[in-house]
C-alpha positions as CSV (number, residue, x, y, z in Angstrom):
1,X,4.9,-4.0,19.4
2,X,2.6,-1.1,19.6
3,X,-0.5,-0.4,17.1
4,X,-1.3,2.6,16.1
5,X,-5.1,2.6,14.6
6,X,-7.9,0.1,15.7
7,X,-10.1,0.3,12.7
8,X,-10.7,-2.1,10.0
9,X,-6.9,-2.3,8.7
10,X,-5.7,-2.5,12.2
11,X,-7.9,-5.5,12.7
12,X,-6.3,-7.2,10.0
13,X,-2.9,-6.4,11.6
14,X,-4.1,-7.8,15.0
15,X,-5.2,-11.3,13.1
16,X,-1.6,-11.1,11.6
17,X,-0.4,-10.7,15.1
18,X,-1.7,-13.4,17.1
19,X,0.0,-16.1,15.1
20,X,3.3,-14.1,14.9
21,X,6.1,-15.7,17.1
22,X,7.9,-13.4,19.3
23,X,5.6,-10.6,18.7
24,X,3.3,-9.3,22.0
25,X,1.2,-6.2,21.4
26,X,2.3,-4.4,24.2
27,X,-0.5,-1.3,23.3
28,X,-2.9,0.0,21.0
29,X,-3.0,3.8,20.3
30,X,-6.3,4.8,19.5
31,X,-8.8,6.7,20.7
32,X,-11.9,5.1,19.8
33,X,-10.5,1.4,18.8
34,X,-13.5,-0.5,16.7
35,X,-11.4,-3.7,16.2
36,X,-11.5,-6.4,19.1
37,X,-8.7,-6.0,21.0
38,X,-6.8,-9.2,22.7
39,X,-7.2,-9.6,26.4
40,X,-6.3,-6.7,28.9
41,X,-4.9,-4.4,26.3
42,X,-3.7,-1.1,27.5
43,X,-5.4,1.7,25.5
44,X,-3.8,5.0,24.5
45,X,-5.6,7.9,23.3
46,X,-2.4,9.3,21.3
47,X,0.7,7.5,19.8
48,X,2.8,10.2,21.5
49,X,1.6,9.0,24.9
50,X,2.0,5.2,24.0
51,X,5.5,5.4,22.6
52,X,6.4,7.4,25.8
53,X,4.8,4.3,28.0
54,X,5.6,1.2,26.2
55,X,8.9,1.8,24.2
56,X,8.2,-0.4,21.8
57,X,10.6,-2.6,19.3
58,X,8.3,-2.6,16.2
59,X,5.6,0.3,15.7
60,X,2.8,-0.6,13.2
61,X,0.6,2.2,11.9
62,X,-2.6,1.6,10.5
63,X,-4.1,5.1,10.6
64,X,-5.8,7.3,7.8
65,X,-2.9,9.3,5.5
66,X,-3.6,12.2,7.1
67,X,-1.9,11.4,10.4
68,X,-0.1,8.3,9.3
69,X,3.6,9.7,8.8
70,X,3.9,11.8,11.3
71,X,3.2,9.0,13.5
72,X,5.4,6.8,11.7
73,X,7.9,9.5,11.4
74,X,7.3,9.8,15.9
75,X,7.8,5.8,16.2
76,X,10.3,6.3,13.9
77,X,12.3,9.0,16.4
78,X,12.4,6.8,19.1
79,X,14.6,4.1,17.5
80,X,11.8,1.8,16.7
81,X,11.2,0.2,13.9
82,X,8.0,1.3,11.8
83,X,5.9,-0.1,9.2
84,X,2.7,2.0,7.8
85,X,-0.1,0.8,6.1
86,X,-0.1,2.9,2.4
87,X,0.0,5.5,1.2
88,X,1.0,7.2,4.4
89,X,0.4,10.5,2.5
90,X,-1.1,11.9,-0.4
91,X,1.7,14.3,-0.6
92,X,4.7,13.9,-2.5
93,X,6.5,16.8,-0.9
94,X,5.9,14.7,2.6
95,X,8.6,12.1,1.6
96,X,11.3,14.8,1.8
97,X,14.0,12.1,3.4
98,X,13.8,13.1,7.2
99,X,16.1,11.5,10.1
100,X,14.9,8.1,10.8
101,X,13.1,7.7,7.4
102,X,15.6,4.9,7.2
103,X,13.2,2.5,10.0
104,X,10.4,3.7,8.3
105,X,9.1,1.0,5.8
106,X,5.3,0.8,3.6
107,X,2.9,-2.0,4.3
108,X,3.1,-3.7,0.9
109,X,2.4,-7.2,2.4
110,X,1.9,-8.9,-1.3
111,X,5.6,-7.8,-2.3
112,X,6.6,-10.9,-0.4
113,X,4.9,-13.4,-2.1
114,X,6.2,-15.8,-3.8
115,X,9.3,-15.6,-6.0
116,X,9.0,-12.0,-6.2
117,X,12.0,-11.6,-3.9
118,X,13.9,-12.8,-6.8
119,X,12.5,-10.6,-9.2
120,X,13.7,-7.8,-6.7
121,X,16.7,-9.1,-6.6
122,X,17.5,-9.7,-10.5
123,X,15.0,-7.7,-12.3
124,X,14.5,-9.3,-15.8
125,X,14.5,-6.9,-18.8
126,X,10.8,-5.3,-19.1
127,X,9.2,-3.5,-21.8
128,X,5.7,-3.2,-20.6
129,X,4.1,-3.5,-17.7
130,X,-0.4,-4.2,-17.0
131,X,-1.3,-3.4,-13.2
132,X,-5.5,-4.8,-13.6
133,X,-7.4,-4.2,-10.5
134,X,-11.0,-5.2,-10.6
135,X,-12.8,-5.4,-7.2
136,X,-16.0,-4.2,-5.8
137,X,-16.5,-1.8,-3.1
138,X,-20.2,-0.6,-1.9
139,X,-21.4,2.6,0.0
140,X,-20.3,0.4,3.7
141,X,-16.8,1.2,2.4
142,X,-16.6,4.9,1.6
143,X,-17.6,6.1,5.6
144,X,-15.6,8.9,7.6
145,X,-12.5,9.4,6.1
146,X,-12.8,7.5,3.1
147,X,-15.3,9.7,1.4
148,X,-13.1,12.4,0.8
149,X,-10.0,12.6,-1.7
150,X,-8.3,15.2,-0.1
151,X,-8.5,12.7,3.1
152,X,-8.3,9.1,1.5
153,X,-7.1,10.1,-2.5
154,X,-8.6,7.7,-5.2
155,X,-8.6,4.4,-6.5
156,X,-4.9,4.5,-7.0
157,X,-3.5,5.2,-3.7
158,X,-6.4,3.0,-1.9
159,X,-6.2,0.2,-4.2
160,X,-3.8,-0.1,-6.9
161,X,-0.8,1.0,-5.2
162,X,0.2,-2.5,-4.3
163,X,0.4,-3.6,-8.3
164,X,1.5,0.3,-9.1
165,X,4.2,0.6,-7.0
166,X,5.6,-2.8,-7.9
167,X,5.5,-2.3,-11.3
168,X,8.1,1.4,-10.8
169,X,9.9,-0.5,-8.6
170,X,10.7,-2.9,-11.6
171,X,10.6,-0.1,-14.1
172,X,12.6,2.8,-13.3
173,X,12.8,6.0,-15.2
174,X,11.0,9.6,-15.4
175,X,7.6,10.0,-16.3
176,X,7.7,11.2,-20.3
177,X,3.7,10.9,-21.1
178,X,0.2,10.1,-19.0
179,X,-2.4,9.3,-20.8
180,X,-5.5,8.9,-18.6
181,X,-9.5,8.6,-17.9
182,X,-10.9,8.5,-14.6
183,X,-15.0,8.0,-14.5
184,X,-17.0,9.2,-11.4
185,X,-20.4,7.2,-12.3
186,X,-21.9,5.6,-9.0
187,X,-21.6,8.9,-6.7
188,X,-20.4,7.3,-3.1
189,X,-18.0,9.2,-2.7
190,X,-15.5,11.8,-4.1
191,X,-13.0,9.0,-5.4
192,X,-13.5,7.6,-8.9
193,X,-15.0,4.3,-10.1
194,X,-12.7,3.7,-13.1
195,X,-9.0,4.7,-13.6
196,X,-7.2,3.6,-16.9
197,X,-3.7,5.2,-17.8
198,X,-0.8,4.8,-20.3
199,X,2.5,5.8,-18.8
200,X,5.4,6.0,-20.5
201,X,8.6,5.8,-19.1
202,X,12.0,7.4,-20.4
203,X,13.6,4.9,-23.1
204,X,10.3,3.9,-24.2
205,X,9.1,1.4,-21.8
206,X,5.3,1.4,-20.5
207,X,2.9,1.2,-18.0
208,X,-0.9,0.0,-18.4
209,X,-3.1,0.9,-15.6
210,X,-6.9,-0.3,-15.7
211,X,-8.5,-0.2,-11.8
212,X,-11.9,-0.5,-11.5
213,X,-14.0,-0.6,-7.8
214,X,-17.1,-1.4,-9.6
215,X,-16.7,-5.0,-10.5
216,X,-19.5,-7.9,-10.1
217,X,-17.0,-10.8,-10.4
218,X,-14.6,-12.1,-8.3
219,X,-11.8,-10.0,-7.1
220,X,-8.5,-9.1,-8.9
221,X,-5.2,-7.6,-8.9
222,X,-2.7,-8.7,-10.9
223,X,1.0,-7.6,-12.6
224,X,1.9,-9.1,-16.0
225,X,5.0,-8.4,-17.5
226,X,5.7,-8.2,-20.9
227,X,9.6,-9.1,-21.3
228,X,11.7,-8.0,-23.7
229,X,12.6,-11.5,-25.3
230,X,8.8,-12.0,-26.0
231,X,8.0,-13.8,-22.3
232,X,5.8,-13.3,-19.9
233,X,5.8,-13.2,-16.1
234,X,2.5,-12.6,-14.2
235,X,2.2,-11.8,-10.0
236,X,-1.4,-13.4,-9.4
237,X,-4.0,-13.6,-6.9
238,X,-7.0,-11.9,-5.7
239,X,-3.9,-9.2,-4.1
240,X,-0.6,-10.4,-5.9
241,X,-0.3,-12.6,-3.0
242,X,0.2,-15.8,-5.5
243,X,2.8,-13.6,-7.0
244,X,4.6,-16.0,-9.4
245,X,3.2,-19.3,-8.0
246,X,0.5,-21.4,-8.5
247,X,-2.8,-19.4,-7.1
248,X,-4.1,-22.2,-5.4
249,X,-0.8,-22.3,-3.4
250,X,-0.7,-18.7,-2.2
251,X,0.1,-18.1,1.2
252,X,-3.1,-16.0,3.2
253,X,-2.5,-12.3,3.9
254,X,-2.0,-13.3,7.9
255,X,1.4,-15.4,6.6
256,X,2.4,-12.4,4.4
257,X,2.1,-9.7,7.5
258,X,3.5,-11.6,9.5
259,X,7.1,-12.4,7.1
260,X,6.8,-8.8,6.7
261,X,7.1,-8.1,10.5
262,X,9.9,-10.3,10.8
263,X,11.9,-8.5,7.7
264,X,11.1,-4.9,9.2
265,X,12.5,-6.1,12.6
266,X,15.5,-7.3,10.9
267,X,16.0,-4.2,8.9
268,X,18.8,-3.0,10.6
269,X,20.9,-6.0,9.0
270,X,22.3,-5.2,5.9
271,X,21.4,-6.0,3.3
272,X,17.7,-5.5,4.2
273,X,15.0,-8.3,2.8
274,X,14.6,-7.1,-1.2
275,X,11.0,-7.3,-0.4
276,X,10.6,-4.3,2.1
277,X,9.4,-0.2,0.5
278,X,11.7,1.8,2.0
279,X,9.3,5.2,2.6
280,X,11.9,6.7,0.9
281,X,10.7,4.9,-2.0
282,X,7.2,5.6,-2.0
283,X,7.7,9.3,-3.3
284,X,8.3,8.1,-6.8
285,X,4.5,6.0,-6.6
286,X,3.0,9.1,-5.6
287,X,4.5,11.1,-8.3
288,X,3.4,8.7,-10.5
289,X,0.0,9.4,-9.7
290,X,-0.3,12.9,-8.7
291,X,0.4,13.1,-12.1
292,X,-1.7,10.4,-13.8
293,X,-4.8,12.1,-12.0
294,X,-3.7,15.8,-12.9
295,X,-3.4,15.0,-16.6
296,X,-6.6,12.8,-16.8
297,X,-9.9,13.1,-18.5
298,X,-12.8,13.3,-16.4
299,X,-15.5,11.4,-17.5
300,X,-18.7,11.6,-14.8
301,X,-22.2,10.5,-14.1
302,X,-25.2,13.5,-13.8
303,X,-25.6,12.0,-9.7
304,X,-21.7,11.7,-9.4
305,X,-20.0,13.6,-6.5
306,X,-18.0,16.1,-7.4
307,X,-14.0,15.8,-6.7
């Protein structure tokens, strides 16, 4: 496999990777790698030049947005199969299907937790749906690319997009209403602090949204369901990754990764693992919150950055 991106997310990638059987990293395309690399490595300075080389099986891209697809959409040409760490764009329009979109899937590595292939499989009837994010993230974070929206976007395409795009995924149907706040109070960067949002969906069904990066507890990010015989069903963990098991139980992120990079190998059988985002799927996410941050109120400290 070849990696394109040797920052922090590709360094979680390469963890994933060295307990992966049947998986070698042939490459890494990068041209100033931060993350240790294994042993005798070769090193590319583009992706073009290390898909030419290597022709690899599996390409994962673990790049900023702003280059992301078209790399994954350049693995994707060569017949190999891709997986990109989200969002892979900020754009909507991007996602326009293109040849080859269909080997092109999004890194959403707590989808396959726990019994939530099942839920894939057999969605239950849902009336209401809470995505809760509560993490914290200091000034170390929001460096280079990450300071920018127009380069990184905010809170949900960095951070909630895991419990977001699960939740549309489960609840399909056009946007009707968005009513949002979005608080810029600390100032590191252009992102916000504090998203909430009520969306509802055609036919009356909802989504909560309350992400905040400012949190001085332990981390969250959860799903809860509300179903429509009165039941509950909630994806836990510090990432989903419990997702309807016990917490204590979960599998690590490493185990996730690496059932992900078996299930995008195997994407060529049919049917595919209910568990993989097709890229083709992501457009509906980004919809989703192009619009939640269009309609929003701003609410923002006197130091704040302006977005």
């Amino acid at each position: 496999m070849l990696l394109v991106g040797a920052g922090e997310v590709g360094a979680k990638h390469l963890a994933a990777l060295a307990g992966a059987d049947g998986l070698t990293v042939a490459g890494v395309a990068d041209p100033c790698p931060h993350a240790a690399l294994p042993p005798d490595t070769p090193v590319f300075a583009s992706w073009r030049a290390a898909l030419t080389a290597l022709n690899p099986q599996l390409v994962v891209v673990a790049a900023p947005p702003g280059i992301a697809l078209a790399a994954a959409r350049d693995a994707a040409a060569t017949g190999a199969a891709v997986l990109v760490e989200k969002p892979a764009t900020l754009a909507p329009a991007d996602l326009v299907p293109q040849a080859g979109d269909e080997r092109v899937f999004v890194g959403f590595q707590p989808h396959f937790a726990p019994g939530l292939n099942m839920l894939l499989i057999q969605p239950p009837a849902i009336e209401r749906a809470e995505v809760v994010l509560a993490v914290r993230r200091d000034p170390g974070y929001f460096r280079d690319w990450r300071r920018a929206y127009a380069t990184a976007g905010g809170v949900l395409h960095q951070q909630a997009i895991h419990g977001l795009a699960l939740a549309l995924r489960l609840l399909p149907g056009k946007v009707e209403t968005v009513d949002a706040e979005v608080a810029h109070l600390r100032g590191l960067a252009e992102s916000e602090d504090h998203v909430t949002a009520d969306i509802t969906l055609a036919g009356g069904r909802t989504i909560h949204i309350d992400a905040y990066i400012d949190h001085p507890g332990p981390p969250r990010h959860e799903l809860l369901l509300h179903l429509t015989n009165g039941q509950h069903l909630s994806v836990r963990g510090r990432n989903l990754e419990a997702g309807l098991g016990e917490i204590a139980a979960a599998p690590t992120h490493e185990q996730l990764r690496r059932r992900m990079y078996a299930a995008v190998l195997d994407a060529t059988q049919q049917p595919a693992h209910p568990c993989l985002f097709p890229i083709s799927a992501l457009r509906r996410p980004l919809e989703v919150i192009d619009r939640v941050y269009r309609d929003a109120r701003r609410v923002r400290a006197a130091n704040a950055v302006a977005a």
